[in-house]
KOLTORKE-721174 format. One record per residue (C-alpha): residue number from 0; chain; x, y, z. Coordinates in steps of 0.2 Angstrom, whole numbers, plus 5000, padded with zeros to 4 digits. Layout:
// residues N
{NUM,"A",{X,Y,Z}}
...
This chain:
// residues 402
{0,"A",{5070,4883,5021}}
{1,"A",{5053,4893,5027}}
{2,"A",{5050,4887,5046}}
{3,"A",{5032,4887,5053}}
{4,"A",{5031,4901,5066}}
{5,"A",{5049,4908,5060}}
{6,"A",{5055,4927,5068}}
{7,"A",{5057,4938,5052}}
{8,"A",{5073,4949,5056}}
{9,"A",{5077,4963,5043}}
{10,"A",{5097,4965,5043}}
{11,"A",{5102,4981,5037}}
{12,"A",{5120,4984,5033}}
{13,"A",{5131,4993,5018}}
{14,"A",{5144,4979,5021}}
{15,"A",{5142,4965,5010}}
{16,"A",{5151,4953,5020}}
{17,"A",{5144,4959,5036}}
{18,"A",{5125,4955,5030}}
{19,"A",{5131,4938,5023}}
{20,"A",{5140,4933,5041}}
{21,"A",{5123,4940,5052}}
{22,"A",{5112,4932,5039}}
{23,"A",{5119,4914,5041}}
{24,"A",{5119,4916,5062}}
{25,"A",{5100,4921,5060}}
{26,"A",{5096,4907,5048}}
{27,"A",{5107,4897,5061}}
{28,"A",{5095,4900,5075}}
{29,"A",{5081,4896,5066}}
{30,"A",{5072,4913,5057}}
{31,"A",{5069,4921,5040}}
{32,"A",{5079,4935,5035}}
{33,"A",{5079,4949,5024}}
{34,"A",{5092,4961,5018}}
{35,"A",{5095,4978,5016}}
{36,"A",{5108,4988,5009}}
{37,"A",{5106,5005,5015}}
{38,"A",{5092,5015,5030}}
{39,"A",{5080,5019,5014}}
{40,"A",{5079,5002,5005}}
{41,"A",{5076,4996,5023}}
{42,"A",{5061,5008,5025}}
{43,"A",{5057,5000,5010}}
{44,"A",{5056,4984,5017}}
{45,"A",{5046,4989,5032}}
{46,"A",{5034,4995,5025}}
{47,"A",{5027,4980,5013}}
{48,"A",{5034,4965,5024}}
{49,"A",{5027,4961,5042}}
{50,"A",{5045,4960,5051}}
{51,"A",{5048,4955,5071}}
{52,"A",{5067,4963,5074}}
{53,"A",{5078,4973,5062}}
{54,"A",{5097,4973,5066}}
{55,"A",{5103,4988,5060}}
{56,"A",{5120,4996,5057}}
{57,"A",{5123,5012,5061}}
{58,"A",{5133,5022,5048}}
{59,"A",{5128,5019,5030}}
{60,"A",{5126,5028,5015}}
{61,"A",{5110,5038,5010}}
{62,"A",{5102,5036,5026}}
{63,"A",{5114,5032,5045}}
{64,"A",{5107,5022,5058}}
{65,"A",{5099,5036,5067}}
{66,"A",{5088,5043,5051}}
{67,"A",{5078,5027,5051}}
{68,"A",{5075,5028,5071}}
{69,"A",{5070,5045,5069}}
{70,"A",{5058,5037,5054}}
{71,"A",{5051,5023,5062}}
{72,"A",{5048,5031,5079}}
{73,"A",{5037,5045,5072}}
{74,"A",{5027,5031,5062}}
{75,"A",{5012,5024,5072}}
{76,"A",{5016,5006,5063}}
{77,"A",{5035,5005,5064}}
{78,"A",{5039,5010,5080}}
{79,"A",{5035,4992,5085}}
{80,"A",{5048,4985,5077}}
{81,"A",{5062,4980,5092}}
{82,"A",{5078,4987,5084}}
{83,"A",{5096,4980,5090}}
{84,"A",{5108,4992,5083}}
{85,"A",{5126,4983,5077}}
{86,"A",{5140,4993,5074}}
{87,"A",{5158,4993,5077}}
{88,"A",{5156,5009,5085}}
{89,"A",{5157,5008,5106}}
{90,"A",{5155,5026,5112}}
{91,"A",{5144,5027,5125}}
{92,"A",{5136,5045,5120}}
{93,"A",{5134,5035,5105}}
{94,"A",{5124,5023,5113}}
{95,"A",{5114,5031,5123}}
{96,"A",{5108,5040,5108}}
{97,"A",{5102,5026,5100}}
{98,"A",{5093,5019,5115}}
{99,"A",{5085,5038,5118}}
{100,"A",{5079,5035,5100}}
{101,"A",{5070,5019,5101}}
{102,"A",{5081,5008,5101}}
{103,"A",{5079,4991,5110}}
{104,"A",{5100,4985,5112}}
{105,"A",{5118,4989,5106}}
{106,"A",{5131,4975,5099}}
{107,"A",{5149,4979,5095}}
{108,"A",{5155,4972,5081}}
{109,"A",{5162,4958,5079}}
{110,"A",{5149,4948,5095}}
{111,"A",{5154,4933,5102}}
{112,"A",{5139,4920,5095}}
{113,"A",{5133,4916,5110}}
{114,"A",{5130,4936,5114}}
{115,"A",{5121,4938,5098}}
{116,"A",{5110,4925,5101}}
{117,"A",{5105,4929,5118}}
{118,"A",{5101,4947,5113}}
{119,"A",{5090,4941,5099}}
{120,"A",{5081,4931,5109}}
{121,"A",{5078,4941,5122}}
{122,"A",{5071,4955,5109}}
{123,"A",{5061,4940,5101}}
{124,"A",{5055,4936,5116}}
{125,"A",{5050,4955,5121}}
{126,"A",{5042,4955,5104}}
{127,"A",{5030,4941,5105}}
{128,"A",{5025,4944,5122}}
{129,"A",{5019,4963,5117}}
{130,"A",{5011,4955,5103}}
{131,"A",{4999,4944,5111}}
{132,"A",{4996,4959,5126}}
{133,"A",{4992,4971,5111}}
{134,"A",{4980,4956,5105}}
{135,"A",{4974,4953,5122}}
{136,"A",{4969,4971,5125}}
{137,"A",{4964,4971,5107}}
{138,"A",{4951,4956,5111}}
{139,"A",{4947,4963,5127}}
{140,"A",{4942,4982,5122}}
{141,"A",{4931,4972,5106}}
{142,"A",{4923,4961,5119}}
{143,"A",{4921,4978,5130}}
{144,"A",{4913,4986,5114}}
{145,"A",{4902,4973,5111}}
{146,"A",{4897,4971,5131}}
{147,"A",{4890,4988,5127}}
{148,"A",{4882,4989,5113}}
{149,"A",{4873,4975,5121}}
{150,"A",{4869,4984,5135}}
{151,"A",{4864,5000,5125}}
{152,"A",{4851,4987,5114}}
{153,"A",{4845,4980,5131}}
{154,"A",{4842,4997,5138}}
{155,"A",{4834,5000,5122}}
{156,"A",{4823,4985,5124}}
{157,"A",{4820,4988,5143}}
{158,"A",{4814,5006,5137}}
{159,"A",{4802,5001,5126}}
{160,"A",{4796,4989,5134}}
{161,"A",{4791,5003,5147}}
{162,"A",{4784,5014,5136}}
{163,"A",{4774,5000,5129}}
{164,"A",{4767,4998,5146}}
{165,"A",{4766,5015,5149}}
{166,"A",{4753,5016,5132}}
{167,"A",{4743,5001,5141}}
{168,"A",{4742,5010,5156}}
{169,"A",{4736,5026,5148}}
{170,"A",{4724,5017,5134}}
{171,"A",{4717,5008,5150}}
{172,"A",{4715,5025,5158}}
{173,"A",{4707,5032,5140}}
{174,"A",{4696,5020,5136}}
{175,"A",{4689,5015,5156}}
{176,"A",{4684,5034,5154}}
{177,"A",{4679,5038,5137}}
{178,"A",{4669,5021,5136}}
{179,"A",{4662,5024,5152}}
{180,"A",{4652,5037,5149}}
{181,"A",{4641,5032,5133}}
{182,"A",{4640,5015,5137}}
{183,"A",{4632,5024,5154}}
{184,"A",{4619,5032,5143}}
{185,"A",{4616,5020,5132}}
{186,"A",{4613,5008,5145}}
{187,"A",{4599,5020,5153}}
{188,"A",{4592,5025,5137}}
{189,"A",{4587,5005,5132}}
{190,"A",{4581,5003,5150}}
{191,"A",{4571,5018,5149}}
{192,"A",{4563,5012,5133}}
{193,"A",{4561,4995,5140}}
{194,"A",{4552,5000,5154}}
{195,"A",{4541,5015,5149}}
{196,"A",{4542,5012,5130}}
{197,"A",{4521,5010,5129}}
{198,"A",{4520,5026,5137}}
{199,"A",{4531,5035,5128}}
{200,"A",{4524,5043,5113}}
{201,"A",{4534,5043,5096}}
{202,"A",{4544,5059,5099}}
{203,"A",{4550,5053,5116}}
{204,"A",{4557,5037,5106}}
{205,"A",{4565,5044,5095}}
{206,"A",{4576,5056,5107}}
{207,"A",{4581,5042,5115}}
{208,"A",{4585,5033,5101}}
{209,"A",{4595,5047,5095}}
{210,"A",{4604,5047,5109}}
{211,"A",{4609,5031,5106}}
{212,"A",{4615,5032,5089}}
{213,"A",{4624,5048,5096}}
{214,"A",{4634,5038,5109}}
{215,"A",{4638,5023,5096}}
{216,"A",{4644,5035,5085}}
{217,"A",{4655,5042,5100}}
{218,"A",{4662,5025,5103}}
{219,"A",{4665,5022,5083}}
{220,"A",{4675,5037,5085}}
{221,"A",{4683,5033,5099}}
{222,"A",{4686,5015,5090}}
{223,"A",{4694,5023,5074}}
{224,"A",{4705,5034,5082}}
{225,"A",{4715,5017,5092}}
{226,"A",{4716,5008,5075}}
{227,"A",{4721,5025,5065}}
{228,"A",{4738,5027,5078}}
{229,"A",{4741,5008,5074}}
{230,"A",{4740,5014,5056}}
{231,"A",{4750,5028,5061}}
{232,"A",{4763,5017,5070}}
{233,"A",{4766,5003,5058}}
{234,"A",{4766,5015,5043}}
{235,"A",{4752,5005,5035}}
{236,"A",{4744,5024,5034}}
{237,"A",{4733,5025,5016}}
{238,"A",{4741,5040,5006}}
{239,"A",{4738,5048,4993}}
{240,"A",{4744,5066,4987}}
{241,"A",{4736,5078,4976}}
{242,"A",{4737,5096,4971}}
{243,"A",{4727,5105,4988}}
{244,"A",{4722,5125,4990}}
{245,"A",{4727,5124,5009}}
{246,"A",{4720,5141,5010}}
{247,"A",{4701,5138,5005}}
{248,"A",{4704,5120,5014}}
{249,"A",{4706,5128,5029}}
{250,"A",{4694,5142,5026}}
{251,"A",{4680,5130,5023}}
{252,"A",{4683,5117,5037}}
{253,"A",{4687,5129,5051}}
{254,"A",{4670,5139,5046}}
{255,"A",{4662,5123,5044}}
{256,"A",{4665,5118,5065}}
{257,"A",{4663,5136,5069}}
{258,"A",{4643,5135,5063}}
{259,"A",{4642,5119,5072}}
{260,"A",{4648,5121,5088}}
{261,"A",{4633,5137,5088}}
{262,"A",{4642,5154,5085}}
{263,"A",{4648,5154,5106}}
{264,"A",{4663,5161,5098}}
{265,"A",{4671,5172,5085}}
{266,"A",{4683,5162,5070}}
{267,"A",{4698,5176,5062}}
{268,"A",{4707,5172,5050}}
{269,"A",{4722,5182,5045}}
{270,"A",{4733,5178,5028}}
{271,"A",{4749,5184,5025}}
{272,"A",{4754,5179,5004}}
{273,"A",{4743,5175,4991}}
{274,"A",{4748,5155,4986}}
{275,"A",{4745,5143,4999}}
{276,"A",{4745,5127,4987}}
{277,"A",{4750,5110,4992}}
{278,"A",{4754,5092,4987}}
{279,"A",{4745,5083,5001}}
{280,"A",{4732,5070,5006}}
{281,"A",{4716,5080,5008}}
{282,"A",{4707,5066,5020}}
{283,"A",{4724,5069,5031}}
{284,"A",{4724,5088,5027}}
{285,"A",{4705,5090,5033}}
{286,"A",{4709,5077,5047}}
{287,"A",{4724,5090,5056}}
{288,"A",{4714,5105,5052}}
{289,"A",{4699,5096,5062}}
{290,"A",{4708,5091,5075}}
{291,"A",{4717,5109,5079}}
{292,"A",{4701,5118,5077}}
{293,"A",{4691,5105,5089}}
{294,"A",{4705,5106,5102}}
{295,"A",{4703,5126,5101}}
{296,"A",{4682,5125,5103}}
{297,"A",{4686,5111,5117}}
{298,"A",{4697,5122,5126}}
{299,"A",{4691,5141,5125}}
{300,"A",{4681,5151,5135}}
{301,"A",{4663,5157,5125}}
{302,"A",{4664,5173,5116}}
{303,"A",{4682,5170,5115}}
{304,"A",{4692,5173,5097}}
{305,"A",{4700,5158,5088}}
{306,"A",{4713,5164,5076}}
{307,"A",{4715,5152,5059}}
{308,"A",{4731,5160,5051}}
{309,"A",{4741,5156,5034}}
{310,"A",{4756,5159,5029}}
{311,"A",{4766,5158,5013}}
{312,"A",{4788,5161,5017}}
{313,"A",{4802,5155,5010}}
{314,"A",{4795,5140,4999}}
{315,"A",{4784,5135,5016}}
{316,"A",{4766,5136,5018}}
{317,"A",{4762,5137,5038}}
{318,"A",{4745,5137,5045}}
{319,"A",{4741,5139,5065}}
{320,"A",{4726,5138,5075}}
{321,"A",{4728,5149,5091}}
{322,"A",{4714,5151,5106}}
{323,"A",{4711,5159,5124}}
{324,"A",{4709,5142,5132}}
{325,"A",{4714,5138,5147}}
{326,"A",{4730,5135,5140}}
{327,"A",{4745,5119,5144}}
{328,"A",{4753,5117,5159}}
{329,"A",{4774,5117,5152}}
{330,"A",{4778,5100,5160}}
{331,"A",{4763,5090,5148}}
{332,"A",{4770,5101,5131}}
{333,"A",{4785,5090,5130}}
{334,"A",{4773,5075,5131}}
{335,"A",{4758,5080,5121}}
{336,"A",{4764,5072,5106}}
{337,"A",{4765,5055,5115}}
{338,"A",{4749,5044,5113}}
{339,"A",{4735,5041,5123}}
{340,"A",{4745,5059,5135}}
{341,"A",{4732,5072,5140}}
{342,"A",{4738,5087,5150}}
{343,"A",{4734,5087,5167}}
{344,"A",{4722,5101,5167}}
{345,"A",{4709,5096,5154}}
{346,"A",{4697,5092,5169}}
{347,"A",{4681,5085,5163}}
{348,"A",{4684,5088,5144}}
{349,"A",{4682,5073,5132}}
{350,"A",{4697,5065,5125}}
{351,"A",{4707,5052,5120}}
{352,"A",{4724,5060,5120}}
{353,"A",{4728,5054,5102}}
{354,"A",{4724,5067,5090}}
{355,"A",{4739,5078,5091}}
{356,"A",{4749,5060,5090}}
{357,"A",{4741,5057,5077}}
{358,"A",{4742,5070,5067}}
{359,"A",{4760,5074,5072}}
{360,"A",{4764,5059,5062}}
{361,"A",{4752,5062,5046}}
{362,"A",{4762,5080,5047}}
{363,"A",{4779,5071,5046}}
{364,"A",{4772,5061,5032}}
{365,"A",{4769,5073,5021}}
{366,"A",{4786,5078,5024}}
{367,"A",{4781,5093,5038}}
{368,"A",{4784,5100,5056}}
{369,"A",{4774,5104,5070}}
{370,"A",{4776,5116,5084}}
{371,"A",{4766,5121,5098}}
{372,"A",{4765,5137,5112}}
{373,"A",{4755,5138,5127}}
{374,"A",{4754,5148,5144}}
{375,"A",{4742,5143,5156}}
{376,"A",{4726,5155,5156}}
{377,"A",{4733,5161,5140}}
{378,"A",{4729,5150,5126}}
{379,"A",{4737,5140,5116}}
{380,"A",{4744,5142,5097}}
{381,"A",{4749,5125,5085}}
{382,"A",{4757,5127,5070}}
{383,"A",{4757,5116,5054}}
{384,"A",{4773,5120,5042}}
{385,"A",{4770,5107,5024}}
{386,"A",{4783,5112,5008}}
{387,"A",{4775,5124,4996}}
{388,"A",{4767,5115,4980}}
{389,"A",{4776,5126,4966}}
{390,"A",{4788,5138,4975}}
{391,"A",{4791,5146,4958}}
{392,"A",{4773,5156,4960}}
{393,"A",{4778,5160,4977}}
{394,"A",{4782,5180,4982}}
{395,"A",{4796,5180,4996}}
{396,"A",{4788,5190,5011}}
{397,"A",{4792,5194,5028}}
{398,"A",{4790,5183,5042}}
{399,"A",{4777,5187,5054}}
{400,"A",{4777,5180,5073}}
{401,"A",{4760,5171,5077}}
């Protein structure tokens, strides 16, 4: 009859007898018992069956006594398994072979009842008291585990939560500066009409006016880059892409600010292939090859060279934008990325320390990397890599450093 919370004892024995006389004082004291005629139908056992003490004889067929302790030892699982070895056997070399190999207690047959059951129990005992330490230590390594992926996802949350601040600190920063400025001019523009407007004739008017609109349209600017990075952020960023000659893009737009900015200094382009097609959003092409072209103008010298190059290699087509400006001091490169970050050295220049942020994540978008190199005084270089549109067309060439 099954007993709730019933010992399971594995008796192994080529004996018939033998295993039909242990069986009944094992049932006697109250636990479930399975036989085992021989070391490998034991092994058998042990393997499919959850068991809390074997008593094992030492000399049988197939497989001895000391075969399954050298089984059982070696296996992660088994060696768990207390082991009272019976045998008729009392050498003490004999004995203390067994114990060296794992084994938990020696009875000579035949035991006095009494002996056995006091042996058993105390191996029981043993048993169930490493069984709840290993579940103890178990519970207390999960609960350990857990303490510190909690700890790790607070220290995560604590992060960000900094770095949210950080942002607020620097868009404060930004935008007390940037907005500064043209609400400044703005505001002495509309007095100025206010009070001399009769004497002013219509070409005076309209200057200020057009300083006005000038100053608005800084501040729309200024506007639509913050909402663009929270675009950017929540990956709620329009997208569509299309077949896009990066070369002639390029061309066009960096030519384009070249002529605007009023020829202080000298645009070279340098091309090394002869396919520089994309799949791309052209608003977010035109957008990065802005920002990297405006960044150069900002920050170079007059009568300095601003080199545009493009690059077709190994199913990649790479353009850079590299100036003479005044360069980036190294501790700001690792943070230029960052939003709302402007180097410490920019002085006076106009900025709002999100373009390269932004267009670091439109790059990424379109399934791209960005680099940047800078020495102070020397200039800097910024370099778009996109996957090639139809890399059959493309000729392998050599790569050349920018």
């Amino acid at each position: 009859m099954n007993t709730p919370n019933a010992s399971q004892v594995l008796i192994v024995d080529d004996n018939p007898v033998n295993l039909q006389l242990i069986q009944r004082y094992v049932r006697s004291l109250g636990h479930e018992t399975h036989l085992a005629a021989d070391g490998e139908h034991a092994l058998e056992i042990l393997g499919r069956q959850k068991i809390d003490l074997m008593l094992l004889d030492l000399f049988m067929p197939k497989m001895n006594g000391h075969q399954v302790l050298e089984v059982m030892r070696a296996d992660g699982r088994l060696h768990r398994v207390p082991v009272i070895i019976i045998s008729s056997y009392d050498e003490s070399e004999g004995v203390v072979r067994c114990i060296e190999q794992g084994a938990d207690d020696y009875l000579v047959k035949p035991f006095k009842p009494a002996l056995f059951k006091a042996r058993l129990e105390a191996c029981l005992e043993r048993k169930q008291f490493q069984d709840r330490e290993r579940r103890y230590q178990e519970q207390i390594e999960q609960t350990n585990r857990t303490l510190r992926e909690r700890e790790a996802e607070l220290n995560a949350s604590l992060e960000k939560e900094k770095e949210l601040n950080r942002l607020k600190t620097r868009f404060v920063a930004m935008a007390s500066h940037e907005f500064r400025t043209p609400l400044t001019t703005i505001l002495a523009a509309t007095d100025m009409l206010d009070r001399y407007s009769a004497r002013m004739d219509e070409a005076q008017k309209k200057t200020r006016l057009e300083r006005i609109k000038d100053e608005v349209r800084h501040m729309v600017f200024l506007l639509e880059e913050v909402l663009l990075i929270g675009k950017v952020e929540a990956n709620k960023l329009d997208f569509k892409k299309e077949r896009i000659d990066l070369h002639q893009l390029c061309k066009d737009k960096a030519r384009e600010m070249m002529d605007q900015e009023g020829g202080a200094r000298t645009l070279e382009i340098v091309e090394y292939g002869q396919h520089f097609r994309v799949m791309a959003d052209q608003r977010h092409l035109l957008r990065i090859v802005d920002n990297l072209m405006s960044n150069a103008i900002k920050y170079s010298p007059d009568y300095s060279t601003i080199q545009l190059t493009l690059e077709q290699h190994n199913g990649r087509v790479n353009f850079s934008v590299k100036d003479q400006g005044i360069g980036i001091p190294e501790t700001d490169q690792k943070h230029l990325f960052e939003p709302f970050h402007r180097a410490e050295n920019v002085g006076t220049v106009p900025g709002t320390g999100l373009g390269l942020a932004i267009i670091k994540r439109i790059v990424e978008l379109h399934g791209g990397s960005i680099d940047l190199k800078s020495r102070i005084d020397r200039g800097t270089m910024v370099r778009v890599s996109l996957q090639a549109a139809d890399t059959s067309e493309h000729k392998q060439l050599g790569e050349e450093a920018l």
